[in-house]
Backbone as JSON Lines, residues from 0, in Angstrom:
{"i":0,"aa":"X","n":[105.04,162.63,95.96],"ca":[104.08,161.71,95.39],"c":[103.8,160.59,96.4]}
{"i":1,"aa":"X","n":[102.35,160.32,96.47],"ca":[101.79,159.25,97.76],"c":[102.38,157.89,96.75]}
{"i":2,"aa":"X","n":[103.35,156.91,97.57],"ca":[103.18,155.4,96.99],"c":[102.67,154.35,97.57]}
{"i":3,"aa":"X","n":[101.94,153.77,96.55],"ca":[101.4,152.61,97.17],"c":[102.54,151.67,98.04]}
{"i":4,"aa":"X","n":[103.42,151.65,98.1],"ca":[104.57,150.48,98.76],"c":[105.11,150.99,99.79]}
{"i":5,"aa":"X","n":[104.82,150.04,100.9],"ca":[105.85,151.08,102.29],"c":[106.73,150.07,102.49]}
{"i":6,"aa":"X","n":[107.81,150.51,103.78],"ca":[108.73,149.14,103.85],"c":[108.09,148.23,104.49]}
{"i":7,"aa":"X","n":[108.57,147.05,104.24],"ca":[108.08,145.59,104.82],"c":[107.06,145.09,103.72]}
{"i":8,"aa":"X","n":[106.41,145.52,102.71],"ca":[105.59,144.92,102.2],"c":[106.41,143.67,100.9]}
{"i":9,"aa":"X","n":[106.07,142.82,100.41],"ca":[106.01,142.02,99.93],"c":[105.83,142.42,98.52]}
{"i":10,"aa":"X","n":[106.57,142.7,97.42],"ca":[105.93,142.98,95.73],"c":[107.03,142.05,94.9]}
{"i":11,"aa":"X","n":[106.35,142.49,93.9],"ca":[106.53,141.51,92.8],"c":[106.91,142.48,91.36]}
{"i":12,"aa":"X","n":[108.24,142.07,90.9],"ca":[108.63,143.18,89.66],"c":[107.71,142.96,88.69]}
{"i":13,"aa":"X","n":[107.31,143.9,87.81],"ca":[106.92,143.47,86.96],"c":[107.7,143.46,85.08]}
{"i":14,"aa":"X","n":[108.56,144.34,85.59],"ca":[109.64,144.72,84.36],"c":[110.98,144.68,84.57]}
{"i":15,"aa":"X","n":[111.84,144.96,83.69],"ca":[113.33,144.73,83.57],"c":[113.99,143.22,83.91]}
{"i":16,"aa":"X","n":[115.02,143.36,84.02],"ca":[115.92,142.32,84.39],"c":[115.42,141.0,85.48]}
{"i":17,"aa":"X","n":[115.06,141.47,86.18],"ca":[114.25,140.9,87.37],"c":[112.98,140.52,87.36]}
{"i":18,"aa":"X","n":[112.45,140.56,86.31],"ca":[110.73,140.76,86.13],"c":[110.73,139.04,86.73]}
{"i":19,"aa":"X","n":[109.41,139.32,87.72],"ca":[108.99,137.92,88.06],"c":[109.25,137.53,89.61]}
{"i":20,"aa":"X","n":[110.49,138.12,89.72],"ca":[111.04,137.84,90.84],"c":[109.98,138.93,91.88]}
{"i":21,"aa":"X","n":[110.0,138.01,93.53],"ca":[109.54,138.71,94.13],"c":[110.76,139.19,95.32]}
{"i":22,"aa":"X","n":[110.03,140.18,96.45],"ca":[111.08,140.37,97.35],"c":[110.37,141.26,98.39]}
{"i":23,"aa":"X","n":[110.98,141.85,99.51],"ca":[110.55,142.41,100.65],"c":[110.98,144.0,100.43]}
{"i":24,"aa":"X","n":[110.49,144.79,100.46],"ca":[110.74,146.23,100.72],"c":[111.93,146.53,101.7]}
{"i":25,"aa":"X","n":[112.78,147.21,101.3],"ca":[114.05,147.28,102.47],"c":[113.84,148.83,102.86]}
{"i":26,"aa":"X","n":[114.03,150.09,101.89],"ca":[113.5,151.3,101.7],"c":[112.59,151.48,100.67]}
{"i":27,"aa":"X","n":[112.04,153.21,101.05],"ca":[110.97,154.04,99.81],"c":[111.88,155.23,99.9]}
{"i":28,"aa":"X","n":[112.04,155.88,98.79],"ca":[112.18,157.38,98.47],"c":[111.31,158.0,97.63]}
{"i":29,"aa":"X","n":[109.87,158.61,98.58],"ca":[108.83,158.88,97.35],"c":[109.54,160.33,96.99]}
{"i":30,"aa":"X","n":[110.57,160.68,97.12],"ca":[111.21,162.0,95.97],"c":[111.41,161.67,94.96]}
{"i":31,"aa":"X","n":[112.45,160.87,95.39],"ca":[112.73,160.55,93.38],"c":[112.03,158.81,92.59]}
{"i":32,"aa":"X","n":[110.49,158.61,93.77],"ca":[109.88,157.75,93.19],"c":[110.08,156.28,93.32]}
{"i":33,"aa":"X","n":[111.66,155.85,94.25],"ca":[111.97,154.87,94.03],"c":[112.08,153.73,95.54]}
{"i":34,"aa":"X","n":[112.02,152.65,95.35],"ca":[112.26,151.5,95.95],"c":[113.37,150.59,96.38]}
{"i":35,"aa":"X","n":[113.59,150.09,97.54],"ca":[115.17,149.06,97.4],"c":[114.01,147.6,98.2]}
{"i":36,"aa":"X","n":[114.17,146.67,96.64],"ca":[114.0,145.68,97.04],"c":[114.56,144.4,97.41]}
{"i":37,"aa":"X","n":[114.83,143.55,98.25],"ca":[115.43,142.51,98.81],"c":[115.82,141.22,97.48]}
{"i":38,"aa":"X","n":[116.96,141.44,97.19],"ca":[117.63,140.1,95.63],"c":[117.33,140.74,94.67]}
{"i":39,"aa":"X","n":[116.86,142.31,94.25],"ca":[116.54,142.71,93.1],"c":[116.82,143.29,92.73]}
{"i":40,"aa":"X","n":[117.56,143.61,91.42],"ca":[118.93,144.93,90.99],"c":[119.71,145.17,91.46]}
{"i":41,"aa":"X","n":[120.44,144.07,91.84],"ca":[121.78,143.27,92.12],"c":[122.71,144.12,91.47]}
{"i":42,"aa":"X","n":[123.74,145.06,91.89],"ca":[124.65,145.38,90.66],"c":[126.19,145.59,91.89]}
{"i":43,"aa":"X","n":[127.0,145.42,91.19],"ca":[128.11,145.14,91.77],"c":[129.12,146.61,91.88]}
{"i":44,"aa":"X","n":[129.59,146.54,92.82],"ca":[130.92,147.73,93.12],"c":[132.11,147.5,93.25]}
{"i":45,"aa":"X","n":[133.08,148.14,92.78],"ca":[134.3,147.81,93.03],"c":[134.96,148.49,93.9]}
{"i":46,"aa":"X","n":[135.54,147.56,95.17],"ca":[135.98,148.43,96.18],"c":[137.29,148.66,96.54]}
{"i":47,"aa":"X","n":[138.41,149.89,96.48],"ca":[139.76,149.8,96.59],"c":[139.92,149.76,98.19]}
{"i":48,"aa":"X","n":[140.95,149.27,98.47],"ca":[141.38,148.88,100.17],"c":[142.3,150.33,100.17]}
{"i":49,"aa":"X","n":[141.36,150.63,101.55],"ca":[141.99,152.6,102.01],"c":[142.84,152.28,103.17]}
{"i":50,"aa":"X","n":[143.28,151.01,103.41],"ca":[144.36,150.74,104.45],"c":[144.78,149.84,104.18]}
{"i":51,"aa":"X","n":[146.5,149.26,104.44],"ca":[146.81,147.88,104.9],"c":[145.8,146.56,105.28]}
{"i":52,"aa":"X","n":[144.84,147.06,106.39],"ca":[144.55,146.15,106.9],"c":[143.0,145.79,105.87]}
{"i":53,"aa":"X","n":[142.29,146.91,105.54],"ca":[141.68,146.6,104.85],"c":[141.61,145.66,103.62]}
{"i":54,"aa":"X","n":[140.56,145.57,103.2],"ca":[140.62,143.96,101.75],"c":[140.06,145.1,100.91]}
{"i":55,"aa":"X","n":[140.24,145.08,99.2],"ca":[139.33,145.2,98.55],"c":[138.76,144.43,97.54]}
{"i":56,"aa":"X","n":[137.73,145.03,96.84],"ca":[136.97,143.96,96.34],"c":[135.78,144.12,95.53]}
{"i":57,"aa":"X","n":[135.23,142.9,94.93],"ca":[133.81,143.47,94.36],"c":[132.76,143.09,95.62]}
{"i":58,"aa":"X","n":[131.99,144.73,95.66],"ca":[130.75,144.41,96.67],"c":[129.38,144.09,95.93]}
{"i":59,"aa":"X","n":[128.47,143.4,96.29],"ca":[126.97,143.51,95.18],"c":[126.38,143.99,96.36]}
{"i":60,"aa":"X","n":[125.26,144.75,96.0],"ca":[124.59,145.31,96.82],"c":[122.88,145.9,95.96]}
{"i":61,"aa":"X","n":[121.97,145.7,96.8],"ca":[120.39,145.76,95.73],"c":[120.67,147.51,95.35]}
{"i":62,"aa":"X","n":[119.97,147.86,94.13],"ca":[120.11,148.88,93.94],"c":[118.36,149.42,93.79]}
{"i":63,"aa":"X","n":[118.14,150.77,93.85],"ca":[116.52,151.21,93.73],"c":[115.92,151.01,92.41]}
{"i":64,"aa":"X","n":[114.8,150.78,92.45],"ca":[113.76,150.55,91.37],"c":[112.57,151.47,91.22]}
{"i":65,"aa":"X","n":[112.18,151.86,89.78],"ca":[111.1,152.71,90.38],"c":[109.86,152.22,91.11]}
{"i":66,"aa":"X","n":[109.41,152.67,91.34],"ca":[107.77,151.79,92.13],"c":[106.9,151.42,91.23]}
{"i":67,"aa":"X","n":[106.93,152.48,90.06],"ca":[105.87,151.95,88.89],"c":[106.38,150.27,88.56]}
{"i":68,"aa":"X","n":[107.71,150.05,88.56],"ca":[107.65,148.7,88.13],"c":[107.37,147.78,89.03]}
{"i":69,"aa":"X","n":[107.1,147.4,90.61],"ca":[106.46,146.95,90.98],"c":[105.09,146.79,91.58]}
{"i":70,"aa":"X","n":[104.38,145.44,91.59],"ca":[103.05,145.88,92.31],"c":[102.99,145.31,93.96]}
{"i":71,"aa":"X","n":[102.35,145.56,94.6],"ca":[102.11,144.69,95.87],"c":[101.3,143.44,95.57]}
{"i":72,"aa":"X","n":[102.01,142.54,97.06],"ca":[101.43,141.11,96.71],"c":[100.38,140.92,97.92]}
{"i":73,"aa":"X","n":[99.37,141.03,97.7],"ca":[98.22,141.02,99.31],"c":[98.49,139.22,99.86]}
{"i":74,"aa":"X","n":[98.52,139.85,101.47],"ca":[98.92,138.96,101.85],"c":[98.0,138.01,101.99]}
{"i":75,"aa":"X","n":[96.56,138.1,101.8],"ca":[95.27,137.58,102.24],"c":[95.12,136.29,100.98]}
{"i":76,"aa":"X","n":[95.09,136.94,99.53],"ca":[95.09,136.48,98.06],"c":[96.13,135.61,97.36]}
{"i":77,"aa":"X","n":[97.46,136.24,97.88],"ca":[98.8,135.73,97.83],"c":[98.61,136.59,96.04]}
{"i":78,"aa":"X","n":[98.59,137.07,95.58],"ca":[98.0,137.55,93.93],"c":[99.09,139.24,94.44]}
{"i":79,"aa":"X","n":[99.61,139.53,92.71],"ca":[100.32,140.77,93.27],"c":[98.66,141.56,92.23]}
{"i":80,"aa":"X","n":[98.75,142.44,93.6],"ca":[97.27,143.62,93.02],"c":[97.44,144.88,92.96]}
{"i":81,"aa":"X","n":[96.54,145.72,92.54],"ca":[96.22,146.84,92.76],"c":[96.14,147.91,94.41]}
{"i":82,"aa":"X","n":[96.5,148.5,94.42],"ca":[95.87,149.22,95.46],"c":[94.88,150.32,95.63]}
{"i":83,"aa":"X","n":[93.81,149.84,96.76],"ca":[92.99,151.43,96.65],"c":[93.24,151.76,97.62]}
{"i":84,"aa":"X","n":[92.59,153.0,98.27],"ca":[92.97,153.78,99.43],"c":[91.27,153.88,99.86]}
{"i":85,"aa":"X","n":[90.59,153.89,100.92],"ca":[89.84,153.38,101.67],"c":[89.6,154.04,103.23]}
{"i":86,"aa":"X","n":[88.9,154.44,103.33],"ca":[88.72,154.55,105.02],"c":[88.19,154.05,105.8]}
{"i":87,"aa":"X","n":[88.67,153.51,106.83],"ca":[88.41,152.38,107.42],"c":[88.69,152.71,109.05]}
{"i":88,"aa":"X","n":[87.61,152.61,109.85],"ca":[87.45,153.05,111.46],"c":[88.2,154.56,111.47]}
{"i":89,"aa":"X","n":[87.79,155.12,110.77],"ca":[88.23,156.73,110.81],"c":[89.44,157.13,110.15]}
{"i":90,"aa":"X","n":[89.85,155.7,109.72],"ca":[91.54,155.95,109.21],"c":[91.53,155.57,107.67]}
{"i":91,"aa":"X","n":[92.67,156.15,107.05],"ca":[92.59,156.16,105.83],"c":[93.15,154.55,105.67]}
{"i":92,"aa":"X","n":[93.39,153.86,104.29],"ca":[93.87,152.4,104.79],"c":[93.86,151.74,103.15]}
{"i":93,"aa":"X","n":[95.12,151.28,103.06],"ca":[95.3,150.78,101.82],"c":[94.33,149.19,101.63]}
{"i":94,"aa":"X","n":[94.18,149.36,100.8],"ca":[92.85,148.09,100.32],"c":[93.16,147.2,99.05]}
{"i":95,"aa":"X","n":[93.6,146.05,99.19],"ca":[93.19,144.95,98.11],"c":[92.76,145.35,97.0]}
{"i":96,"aa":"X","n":[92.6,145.48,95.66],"ca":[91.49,146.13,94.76],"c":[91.13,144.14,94.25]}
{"i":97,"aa":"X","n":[91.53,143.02,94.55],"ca":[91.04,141.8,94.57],"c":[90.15,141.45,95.69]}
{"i":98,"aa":"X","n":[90.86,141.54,96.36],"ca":[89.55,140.53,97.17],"c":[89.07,141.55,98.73]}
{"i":99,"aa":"X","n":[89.6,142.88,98.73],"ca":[89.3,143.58,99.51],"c":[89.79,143.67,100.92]}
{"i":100,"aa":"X","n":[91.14,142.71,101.43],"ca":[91.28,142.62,102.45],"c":[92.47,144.21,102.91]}
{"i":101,"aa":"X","n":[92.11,143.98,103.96],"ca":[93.63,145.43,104.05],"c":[94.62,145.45,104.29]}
{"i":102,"aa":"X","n":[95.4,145.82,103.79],"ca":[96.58,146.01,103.41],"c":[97.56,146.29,104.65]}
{"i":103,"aa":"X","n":[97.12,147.18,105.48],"ca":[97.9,147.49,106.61],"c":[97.79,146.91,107.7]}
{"i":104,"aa":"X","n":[98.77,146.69,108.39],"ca":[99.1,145.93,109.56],"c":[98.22,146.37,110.84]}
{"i":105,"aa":"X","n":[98.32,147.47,110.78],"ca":[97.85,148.16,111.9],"c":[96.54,148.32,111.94]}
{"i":106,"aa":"X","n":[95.45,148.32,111.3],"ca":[94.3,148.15,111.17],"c":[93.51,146.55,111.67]}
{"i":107,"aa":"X","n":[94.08,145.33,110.66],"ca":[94.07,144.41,111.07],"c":[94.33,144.25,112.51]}
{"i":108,"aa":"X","n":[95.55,144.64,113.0],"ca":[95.62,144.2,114.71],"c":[94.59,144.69,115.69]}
{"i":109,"aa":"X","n":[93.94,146.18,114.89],"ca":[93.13,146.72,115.8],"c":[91.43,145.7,115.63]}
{"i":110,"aa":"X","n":[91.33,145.39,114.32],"ca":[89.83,144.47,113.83],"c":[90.15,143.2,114.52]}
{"i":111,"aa":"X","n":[91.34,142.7,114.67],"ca":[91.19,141.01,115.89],"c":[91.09,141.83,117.18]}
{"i":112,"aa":"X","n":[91.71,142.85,117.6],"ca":[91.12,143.22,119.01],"c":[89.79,143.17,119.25]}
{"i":113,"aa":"X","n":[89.0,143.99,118.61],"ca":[87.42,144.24,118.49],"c":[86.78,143.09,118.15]}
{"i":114,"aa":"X","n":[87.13,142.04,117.6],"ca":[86.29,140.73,117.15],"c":[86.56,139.96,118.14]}
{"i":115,"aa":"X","n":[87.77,139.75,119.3],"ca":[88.14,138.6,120.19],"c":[87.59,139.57,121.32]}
{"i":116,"aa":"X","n":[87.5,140.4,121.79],"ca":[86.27,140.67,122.79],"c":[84.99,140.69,122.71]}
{"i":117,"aa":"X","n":[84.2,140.83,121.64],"ca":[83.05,140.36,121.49],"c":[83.26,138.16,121.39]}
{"i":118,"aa":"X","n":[84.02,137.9,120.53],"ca":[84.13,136.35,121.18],"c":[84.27,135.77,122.47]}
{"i":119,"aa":"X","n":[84.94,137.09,123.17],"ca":[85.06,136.31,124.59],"c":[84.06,136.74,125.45]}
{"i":120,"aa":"X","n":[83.03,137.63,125.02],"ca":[81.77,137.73,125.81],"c":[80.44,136.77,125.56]}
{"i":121,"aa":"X","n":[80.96,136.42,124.01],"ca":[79.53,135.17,123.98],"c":[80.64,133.89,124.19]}
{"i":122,"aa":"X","n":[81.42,134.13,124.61],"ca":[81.94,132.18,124.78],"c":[81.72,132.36,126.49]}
{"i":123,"aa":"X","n":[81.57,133.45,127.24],"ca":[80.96,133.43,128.54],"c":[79.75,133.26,128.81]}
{"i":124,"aa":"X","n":[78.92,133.35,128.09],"ca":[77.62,133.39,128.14],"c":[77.13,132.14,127.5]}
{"i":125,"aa":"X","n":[78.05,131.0,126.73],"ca":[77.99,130.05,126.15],"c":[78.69,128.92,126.82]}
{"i":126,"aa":"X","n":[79.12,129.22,127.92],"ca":[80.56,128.18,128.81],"c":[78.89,126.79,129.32]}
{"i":127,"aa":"X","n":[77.8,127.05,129.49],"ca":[77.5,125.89,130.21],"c":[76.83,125.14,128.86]}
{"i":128,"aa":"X","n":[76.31,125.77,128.28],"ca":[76.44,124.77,126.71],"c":[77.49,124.04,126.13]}
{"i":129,"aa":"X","n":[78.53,124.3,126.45],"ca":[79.35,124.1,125.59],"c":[80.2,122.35,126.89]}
{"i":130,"aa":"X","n":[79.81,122.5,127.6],"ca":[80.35,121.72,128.79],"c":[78.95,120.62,129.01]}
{"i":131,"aa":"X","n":[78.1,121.06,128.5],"ca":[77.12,119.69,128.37],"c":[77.49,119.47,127.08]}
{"i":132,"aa":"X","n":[77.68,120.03,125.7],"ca":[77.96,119.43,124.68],"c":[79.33,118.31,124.74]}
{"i":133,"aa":"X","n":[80.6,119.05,125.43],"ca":[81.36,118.39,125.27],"c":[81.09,117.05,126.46]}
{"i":134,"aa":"X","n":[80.48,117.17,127.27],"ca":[80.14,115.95,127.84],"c":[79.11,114.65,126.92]}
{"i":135,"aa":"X","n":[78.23,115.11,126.26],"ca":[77.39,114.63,125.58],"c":[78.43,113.82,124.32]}
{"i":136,"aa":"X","n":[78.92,114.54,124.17],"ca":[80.33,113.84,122.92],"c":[81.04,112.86,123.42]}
{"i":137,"aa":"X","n":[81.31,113.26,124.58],"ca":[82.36,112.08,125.01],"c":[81.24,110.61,125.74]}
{"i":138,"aa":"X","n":[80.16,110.84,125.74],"ca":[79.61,109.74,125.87],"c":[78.98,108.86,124.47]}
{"i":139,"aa":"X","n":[79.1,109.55,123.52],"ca":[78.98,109.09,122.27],"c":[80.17,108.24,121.88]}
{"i":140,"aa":"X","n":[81.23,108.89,121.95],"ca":[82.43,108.26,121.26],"c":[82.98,107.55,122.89]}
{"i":141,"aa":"X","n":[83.46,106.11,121.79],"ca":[83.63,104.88,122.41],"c":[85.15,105.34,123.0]}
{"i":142,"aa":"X","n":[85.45,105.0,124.12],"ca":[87.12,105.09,124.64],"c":[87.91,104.47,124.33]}
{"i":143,"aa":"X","n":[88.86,105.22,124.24],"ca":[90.12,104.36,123.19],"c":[90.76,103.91,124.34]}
{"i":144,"aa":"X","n":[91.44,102.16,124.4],"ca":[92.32,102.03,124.98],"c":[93.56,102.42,124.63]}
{"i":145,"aa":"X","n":[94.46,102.23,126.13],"ca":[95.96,102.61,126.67],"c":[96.53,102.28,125.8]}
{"i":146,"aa":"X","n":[97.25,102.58,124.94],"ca":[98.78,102.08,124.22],"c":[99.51,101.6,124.96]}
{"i":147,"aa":"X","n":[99.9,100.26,124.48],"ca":[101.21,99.55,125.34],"c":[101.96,100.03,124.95]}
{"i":148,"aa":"X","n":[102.56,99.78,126.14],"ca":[103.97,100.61,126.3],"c":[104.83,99.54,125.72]}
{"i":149,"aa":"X","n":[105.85,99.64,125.19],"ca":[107.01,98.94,124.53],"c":[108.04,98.55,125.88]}
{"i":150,"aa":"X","n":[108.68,97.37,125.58],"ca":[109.6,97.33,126.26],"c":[110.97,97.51,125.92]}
{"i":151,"aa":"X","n":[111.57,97.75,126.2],"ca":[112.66,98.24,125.78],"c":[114.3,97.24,126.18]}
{"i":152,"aa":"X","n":[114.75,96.62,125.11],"ca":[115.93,95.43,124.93],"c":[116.86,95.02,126.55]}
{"i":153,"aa":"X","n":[116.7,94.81,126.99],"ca":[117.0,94.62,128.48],"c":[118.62,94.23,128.09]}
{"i":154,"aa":"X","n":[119.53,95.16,128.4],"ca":[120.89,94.52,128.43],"c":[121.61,93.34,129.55]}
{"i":155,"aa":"X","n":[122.42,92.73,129.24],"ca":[122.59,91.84,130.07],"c":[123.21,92.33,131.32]}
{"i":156,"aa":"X","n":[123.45,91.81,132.18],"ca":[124.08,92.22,133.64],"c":[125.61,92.09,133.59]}
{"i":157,"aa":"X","n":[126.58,92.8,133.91],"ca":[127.98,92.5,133.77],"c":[127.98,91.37,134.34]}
{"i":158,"aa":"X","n":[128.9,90.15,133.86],"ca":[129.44,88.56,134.62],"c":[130.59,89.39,135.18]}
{"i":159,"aa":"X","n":[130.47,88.84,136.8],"ca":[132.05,88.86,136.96],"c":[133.25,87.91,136.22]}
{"i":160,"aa":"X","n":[134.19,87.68,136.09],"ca":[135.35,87.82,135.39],"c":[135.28,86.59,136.61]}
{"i":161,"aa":"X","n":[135.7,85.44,135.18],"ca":[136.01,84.2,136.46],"c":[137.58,84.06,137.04]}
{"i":162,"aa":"X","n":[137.79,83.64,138.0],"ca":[139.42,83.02,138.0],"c":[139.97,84.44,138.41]}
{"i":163,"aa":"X","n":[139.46,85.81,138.78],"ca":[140.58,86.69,139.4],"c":[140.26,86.87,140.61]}
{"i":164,"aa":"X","n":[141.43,86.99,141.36],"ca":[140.88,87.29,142.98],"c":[140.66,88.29,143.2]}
{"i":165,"aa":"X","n":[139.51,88.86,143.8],"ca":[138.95,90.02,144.26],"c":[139.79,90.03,145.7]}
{"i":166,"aa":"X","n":[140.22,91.23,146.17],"ca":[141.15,91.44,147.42],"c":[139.73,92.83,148.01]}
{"i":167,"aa":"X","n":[139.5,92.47,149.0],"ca":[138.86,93.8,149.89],"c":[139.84,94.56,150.78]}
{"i":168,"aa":"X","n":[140.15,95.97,150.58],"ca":[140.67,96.79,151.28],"c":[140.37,97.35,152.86]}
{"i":169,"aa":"X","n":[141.02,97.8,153.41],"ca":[140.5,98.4,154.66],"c":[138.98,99.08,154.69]}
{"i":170,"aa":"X","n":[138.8,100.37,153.19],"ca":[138.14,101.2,153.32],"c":[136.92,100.2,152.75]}
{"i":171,"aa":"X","n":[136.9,99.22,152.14],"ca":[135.33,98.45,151.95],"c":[135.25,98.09,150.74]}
{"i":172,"aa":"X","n":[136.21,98.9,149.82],"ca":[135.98,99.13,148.47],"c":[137.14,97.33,147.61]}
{"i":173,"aa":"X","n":[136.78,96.98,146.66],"ca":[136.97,95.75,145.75],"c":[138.18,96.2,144.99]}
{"i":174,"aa":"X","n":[139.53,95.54,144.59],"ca":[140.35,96.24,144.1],"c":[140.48,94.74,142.94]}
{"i":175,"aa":"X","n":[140.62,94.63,142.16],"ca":[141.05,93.1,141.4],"c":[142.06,93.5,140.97]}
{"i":176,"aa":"X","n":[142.86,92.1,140.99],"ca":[144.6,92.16,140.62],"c":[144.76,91.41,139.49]}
């Protein structure tokens, strides 16, 4: 069975114990339908120590959920939605059924590739406009003066120490007694 949820995505329970809570996809097993989500179906083990050195103990550890009980949360909407399936630049591609953005990572990285090279061919063809504008601005707006600089608490100078005799050594150096 195709599921809407792969790992890494972001959903939101909508039933049992957990309902409400959200979390990150850790695994999918679309065999037997199910999900391991990150803080959700928490259930505990009891573990006997198989050596000396070993500890035992209670372990908690997330347990699987089916997928029907969660939905995905689009990252665009922040809203947990629907999913459609969509083709998109030749590829198939999970889709928003809110606000239409897509779902997959890999699509998106390829649509900012294709949009920031067409940006960087009209911001070349736009570089001497844009250098009289920003000149034109800066003769509009008035110049801000320098921030003074602060001065900073001037400590006092060590006093020498009245009343001890300073003795000079051979090598140059001050020894006080």
């Amino acid at each position: 069975m195709n599921l809407n949820v792969r790992k890494g995505d972001n959903v939101k329970v909508l039933t049992g114990k957990d309902k409400g809570k959200t979390g990150k996809v850790l695994a999918t097993d679309p065999k037997t339908n199910k999900v391991l989500v990150e803080g959700v179906n928490i259930s505990t083990h009891h573990v006997k120590a198989r050596s000396a050195t070993e500890q035992g103990g209670r372990k908690k550890i997330e347990a699987p959920i089916d997928c029907s009980n969660v939905q995905l949360i689009c990252p665009s909407c922040n809203k947990s939605v629907r999913v459609r399936h969509q083709e998109i630049d030749g590829k198939n591609a999970r889709v928003c059924a809110k606000c239409g953005a897509s779902l997959d990572v890999s699509l998106k990285a390829d649509k900012k590739s294709k949009t920031d090279k067409k940006v960087k061919k009209s911001a070349k063809t736009a570089e001497p406009e844009s250098t009289e504008s920003a000149a034109t601005e800066a003769a509009e707006k008035p110049a801000k003066k320098p921030a003074a600089k602060k001065t900073a608490a001037k400590k006092p100078a060590a006093k020498p120490e009245a009343n001890v005799p300073v003795d000079e050594t051979p090598d140059g150096k001050t020894s006080k007694e």
